[in-house]
N, C-alpha and C positions, 0 to 999 in steps of 0.2 A: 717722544720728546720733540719740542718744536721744529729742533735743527736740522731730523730728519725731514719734516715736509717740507724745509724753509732753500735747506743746502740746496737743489736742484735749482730753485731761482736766482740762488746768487752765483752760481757757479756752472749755468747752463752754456756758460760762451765757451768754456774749459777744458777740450776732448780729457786731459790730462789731472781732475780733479774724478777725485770718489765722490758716488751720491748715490740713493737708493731708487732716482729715474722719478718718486712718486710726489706730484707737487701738491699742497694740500688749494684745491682755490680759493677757498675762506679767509688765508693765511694769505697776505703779501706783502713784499720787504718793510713798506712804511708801515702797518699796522703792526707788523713784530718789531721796528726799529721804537716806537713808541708805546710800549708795552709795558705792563711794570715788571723788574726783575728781566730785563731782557739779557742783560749783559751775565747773572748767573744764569739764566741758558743757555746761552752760550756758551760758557767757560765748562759746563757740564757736557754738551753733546763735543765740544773739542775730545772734552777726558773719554768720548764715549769713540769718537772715529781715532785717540790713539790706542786703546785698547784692543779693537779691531783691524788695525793698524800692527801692533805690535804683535799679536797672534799670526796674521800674514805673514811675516818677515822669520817668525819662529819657527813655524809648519814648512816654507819655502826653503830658508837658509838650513836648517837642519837634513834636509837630504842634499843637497850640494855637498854637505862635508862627510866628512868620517863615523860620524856619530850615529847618524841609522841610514837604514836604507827602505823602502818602499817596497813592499813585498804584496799591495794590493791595486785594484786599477782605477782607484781613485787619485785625487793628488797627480802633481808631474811624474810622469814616466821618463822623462829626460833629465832631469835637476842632477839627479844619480849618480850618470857617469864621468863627469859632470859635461851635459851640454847647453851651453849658455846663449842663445841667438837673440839679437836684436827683436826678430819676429816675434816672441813668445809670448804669446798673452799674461803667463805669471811674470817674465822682464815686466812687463807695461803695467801690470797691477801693483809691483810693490812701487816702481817708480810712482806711481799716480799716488800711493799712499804717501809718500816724502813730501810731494806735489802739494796735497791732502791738507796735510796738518801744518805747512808753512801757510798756505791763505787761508785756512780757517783762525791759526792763529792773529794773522793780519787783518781781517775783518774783525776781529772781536778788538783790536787795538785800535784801528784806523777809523772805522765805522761805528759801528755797536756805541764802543767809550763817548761817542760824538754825542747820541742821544741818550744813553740812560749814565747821567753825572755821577751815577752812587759806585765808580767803580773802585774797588776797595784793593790794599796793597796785596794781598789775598792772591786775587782773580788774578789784578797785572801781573804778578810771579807766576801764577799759572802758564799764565796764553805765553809769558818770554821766554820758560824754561822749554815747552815743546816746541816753539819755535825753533830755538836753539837745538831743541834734540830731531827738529824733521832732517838738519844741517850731518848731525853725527849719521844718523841712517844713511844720507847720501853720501857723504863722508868714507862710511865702512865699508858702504857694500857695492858703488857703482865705481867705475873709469872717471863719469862727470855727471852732474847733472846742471841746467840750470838753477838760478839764485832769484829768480821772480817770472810770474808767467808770462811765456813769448819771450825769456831773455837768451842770451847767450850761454851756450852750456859751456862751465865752469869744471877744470879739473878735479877730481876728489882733495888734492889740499888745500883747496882754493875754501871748498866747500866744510874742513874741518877749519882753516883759521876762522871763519866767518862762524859757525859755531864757539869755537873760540874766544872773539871776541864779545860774541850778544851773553854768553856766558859770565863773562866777566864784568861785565855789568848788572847782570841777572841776580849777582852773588849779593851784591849791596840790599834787593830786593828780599832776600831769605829769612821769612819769618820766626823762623827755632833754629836750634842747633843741628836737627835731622834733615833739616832742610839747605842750610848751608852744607851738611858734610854730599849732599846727595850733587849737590850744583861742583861741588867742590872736585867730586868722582867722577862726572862728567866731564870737568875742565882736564882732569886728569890722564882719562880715557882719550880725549882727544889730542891731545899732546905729544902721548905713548905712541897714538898711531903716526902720529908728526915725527916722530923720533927724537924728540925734544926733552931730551934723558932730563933735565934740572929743573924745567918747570914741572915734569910729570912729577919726578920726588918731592918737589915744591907744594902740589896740589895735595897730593897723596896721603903727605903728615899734614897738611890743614885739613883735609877730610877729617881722618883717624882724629885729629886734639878734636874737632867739633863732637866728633861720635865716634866712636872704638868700632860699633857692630850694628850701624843704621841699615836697613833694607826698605826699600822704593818699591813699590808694587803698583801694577795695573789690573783695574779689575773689572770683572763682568756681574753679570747677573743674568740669571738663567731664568727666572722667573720673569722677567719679559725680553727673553729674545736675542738678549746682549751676550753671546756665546765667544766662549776660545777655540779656535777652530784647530788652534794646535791640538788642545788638551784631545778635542775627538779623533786626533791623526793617532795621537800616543795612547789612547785609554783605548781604542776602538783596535787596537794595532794594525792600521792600515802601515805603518813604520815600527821597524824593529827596530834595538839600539846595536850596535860591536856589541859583540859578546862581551868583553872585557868591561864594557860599561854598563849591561845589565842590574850592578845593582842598583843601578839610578834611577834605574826607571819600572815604572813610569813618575813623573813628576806630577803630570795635572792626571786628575781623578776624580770619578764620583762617587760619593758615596750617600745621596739622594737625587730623585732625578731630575732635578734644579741646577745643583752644583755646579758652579763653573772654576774651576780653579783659579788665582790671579798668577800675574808674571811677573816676574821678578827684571828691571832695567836696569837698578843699580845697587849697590851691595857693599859694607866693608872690605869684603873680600878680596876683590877687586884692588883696591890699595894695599893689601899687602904682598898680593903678586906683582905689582907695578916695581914698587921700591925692593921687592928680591931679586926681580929680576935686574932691576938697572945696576945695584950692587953686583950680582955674577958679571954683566954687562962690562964692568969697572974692572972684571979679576977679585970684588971683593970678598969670595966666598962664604967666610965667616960671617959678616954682616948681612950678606944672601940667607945666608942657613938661620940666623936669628929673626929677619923676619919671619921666613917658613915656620917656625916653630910657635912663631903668634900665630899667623894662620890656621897652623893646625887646630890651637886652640880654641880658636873663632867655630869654626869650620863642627870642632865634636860636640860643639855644644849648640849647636841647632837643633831645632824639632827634626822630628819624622813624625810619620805616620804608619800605623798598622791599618794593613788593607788585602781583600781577599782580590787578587787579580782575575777577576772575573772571564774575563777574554782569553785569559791564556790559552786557551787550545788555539789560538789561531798563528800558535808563536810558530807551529810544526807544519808551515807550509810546503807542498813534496817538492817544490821546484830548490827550496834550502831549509833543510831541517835544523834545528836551533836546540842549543843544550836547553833541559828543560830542572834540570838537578842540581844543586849545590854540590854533589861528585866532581861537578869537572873542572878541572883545571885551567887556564888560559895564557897562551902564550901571545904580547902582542906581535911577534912575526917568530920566523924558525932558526933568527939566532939570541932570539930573548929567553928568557925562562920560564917557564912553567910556575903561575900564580893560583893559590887558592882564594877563596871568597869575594871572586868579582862575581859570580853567576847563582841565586836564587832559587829554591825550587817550589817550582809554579805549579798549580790546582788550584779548581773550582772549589776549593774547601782548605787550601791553604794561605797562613797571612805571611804575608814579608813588610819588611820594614822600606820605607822609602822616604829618603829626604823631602824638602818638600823647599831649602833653601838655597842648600848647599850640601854635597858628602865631598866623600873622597877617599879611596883607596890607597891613599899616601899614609904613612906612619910615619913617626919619631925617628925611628931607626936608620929608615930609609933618607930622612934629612940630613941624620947625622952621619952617616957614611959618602953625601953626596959630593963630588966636587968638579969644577972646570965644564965642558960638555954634558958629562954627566947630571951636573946639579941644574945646567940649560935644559937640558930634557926633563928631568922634575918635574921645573918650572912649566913646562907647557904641559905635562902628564895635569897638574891642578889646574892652570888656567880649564885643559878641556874635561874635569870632571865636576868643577865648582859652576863651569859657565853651561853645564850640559842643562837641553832640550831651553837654550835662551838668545839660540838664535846667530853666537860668539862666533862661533867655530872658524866660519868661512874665511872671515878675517885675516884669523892668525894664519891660514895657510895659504895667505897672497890670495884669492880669489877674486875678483871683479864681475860683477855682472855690464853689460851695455846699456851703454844709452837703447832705449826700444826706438821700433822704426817708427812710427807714430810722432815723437816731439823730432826724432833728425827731418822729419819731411819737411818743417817748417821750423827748425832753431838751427841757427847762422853757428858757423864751423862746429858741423855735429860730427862730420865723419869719422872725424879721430875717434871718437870714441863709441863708434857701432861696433866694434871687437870686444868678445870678454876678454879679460885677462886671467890666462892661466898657468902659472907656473908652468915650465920644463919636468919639473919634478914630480908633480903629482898624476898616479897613474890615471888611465884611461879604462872607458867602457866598465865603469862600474867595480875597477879593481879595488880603489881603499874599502868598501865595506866589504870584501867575501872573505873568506875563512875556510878552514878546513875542518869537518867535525870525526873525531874517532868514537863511535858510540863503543867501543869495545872497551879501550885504555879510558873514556870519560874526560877527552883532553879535548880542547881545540887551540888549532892556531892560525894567526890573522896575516892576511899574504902580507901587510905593510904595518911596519912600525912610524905612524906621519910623526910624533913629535919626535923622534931619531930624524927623520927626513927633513923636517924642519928646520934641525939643531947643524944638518950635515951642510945645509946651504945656509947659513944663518948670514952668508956674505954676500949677499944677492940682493937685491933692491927688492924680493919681493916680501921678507919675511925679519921677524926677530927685529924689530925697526933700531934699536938700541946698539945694534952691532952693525956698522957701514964700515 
């Protein structure tokens, strides 16, 4: 695609922009600004560096949390426990992806639009909605980042209202109904994280009227190059899942050797956790428990797929041997209970079922008995099995990455935020993901219950945003 040869020249002044370093020299700015069809090439290699973009942030953010852990010596060996430094070259990589996709999108609006006239309401919805979402990435996952290159780095809510707003303007641009409900999800997500309980319920049922069960997907192509790099961490299992959430996984897979799986960004589902939870939020339980019970709905009636997990042997590494049997039980810590059918049994010759949008190990029953605390912890039990291997996780459990030392060296009041931010609460040195395995009794159980831990601090600036 042109954008690859093109990006290293528009963005070579930029330590803090992605590019693939290879300039094409036949190709330069004015000969691609006058080109025909320049502005859809653009709009397509944007979808191509968020795609690769959003794979990064998948692969990264998923060992930071609870969800899997790294049991190979690829990928960070520090994300894990969790250690977050300034220095880290994965800090500066996903930053530079946020970096990324906000002047990518800004040249295809400012520039690009300047010489090819045909740009259609299409593209402009394009290039403003990832604008807006390079905003939520910074937004969720850093302290601050800056809001244009060489500016002043900006708090993380600075950087959701500012999503917030180009959002809402973005929404008037929304060509169908799947496409407002998805801008709609997004407004809403940011909101949630704002703790901004009336707009978020506000967003949430305009989602849902526009579309009940829309799903947003980012996708690759294997057949030239355009890879997930998550789906290789999960399919290859360089990353295990918790045991408890084994049946989820794996999510991306192949089943020719092209295949790149796509990712899911936004989702009905999504909205109906929102407004359950702002309802428990309120003490409203009942109206908590009747969304849950749409969700659920949503949720059983997604695809899967039947697939031979080919890799599995590599689930029983000696340093932490992994149930490999639908035998075992799982308890998520040792005052929880002992659960059947979270854990799958794995062979080069056996198939298991795996979502591919959303699952969940939640039932009816389980809804309907919930209440107070209880029904709070649910609630993050489905946030982390609907949002698992997407990236979610870190989120919910107050995490922050830092600003990297790279843009503090030269962006004016950086220092506040070269610190990650880590909860009090969440344990150290690699503790939420380990477990205890009983190959005799066929049980295991996991040292930490986080969405109990979650639900225990829910009064802490760093979590549960709905509860202050």
């Amino acid at each position: 695609m042109i954008i690859l040869c093109l990006a290293p020249l528009l963005f070579a002044s930029c330590d803090l922009l992605q590019g693939d370093g290879n300039a094409d020299p036949n190709v330069d700015e004015s000969k691609y600004l006058h080109s025909d069809n320049a502005m859809q090439a653009w709009v397509n290699g944007t979808e191509m560096q968020l795609s690769q973009a959003v794979g990064s942030y998948v692969q990264l953010l998923e060992l930071v949390s609870d969800d899997y852990y790294n049991q190979y010596s690829r990928s960070s060996n520090v994300f894990d426990q969790p250690m977050l430094l300034s220095t880290d070259d994965d800090v500066k990589d996903l930053q530079r992806w946020a970096a990324t996709l906000r002047e990518s999108a800004d040249y295809g609006l400012l520039t690009v639009a300047k010489h090819d006239t045909k740009l259609s309401h299409e593209q402009k919805f394009t290039l403003d909605w990832i604008r807006a979402y390079s905003f939520i990435l910074g937004g969720e996952t850093f302290t601050g980042l800056p809001m244009q290159n060489g500016g002043d780095v900006k708090p993380w809510r600075e950087l959701l209202e500012e999503a917030r707003k180009e959002l809402a303007a973005t929404l008037e641009e929304a060509p169908v109904d799947s496409d407002r409900a998805f801008v709609e999800t997004l407004l809403a997500r940011a909101c949630y994280r704002l703790g901004d309980r009336d707009e978020a319920m506000s967003h949430a049922r305009a989602a849902l009227s526009a579309s009940p069960d829309f799903v947003k997907f980012v996708n690759y192509d294997g057949a030239n190059n355009v890879n997930n790099i998550a789906q290789e961490a999960l399919w290859d299992n360089w990353f295990q899942p918790l045991p408890r959430l084994d049946f989820l996984d794996p999510k991306y897979f192949k089943t020719s050797s092209t295949e790149e799986r796509p990712v899911c960004i936004a989702k009905a589902e999504e909205n109906y956790l929102i407004l359950a939870e702002a309802e428990a939020a309120g003490g409203n339980d009942e109206a908590a428990r009747t969304w849950l019970r749409q969700l659920l709905r949503l949720v059983n009636s997604r695809p899967t797929m039947r697939i031979i997990d080919a890799n599995c042997e590599m689930y029983n590494s000696k340093s932490k041997p992994y149930p490999m049997s639908a035998d075992y039980k799982v308890r998520a810590s040792a005052t929880d209970p002992y659960r059947s059918g979270l854990v799958q049994t794995r062979s080069n010759t056996t198939y298991v079922n795996v979502p591919i949008v959303s699952g969940t190990s939640v039932d009816k029953a389980m809804v309907d008995a919930a209440k107070g605390d209880n029904l709070l912890e649910l609630i993050y039990l489905l946030r982390q099995e609907v949002f698992m291997a997407e990236g979610r996780r870190v989120a919910d459990l107050g995490i922050r990455l830092p600003l990297c030392d790279t843009e503090a060296a030269h962006a004016p009041s950086a220092e506040a935020f070269t610190e990650a931010v880590i909860p009090p609460f969440i344990p150290k040195n690699g503790e939420m993901d380990n477990f205890d395995l009983d190959a005799d009794s066929h049980t295991v159980t996991i040292h930490y219950n986080m969405n109990h831990v979650i639900v225990e601090n829910k009064h802490s600036d760093y979590v549960v945003p709905f509860v202050k």
